[in-house]
N, C-alpha and C positions, 0 to 999 in steps of 0.2 A: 656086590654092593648094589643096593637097591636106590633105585629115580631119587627117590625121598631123599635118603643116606647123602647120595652122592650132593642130592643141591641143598643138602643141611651144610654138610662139612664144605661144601662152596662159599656158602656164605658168613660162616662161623672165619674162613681165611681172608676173605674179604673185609668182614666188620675187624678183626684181631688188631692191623695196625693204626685203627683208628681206635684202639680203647688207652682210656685214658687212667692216668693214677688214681688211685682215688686220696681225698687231701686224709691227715692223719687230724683229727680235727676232735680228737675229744683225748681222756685223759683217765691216765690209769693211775689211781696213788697210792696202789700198793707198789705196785713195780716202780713208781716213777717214771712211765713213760706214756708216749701217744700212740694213739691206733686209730685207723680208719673207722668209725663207727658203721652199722649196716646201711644209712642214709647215706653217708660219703661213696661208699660203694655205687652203690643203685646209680647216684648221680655222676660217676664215674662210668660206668657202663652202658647207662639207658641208651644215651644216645644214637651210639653207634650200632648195637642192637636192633632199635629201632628204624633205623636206618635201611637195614641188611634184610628187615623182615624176621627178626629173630625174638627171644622174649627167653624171662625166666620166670620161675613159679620156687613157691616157695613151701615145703611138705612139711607142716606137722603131724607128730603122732603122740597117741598117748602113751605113759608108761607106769610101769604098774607103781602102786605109791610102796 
């Protein structure tokens, strides 16, 4: 395991028990039920993330029509 490696997954253990739920804050009405929207998440996560020195990104791609 590499320097990097090692003080990613340091701090990935580190920030883990400080991540928080994310709230279920929006609304499905086929299913009838709630889910986390991608905003709920983010705001669930950032902080502690940021915190740790950590961050995510987010990949689109094209696909063929």
């Amino acid at each position: 395991m590499t320097v990097a490696t090692a003080d990613l997954y340091a701090a990935m253990a580190e920030a883990f028990p400080e991540l928080e739920a994310a709230i279920k804050d929006a609304k499905n009405p086929h299913f009838k039920s709630k889910y986390a929207d991608l905003g709920s998440v983010i705001d669930a996560i950032k902080p502690a993330l940021v915190k740790h020195g950590l961050f995510f990104w987010q990949v689109s791609h094209d696909t063929p029509d």
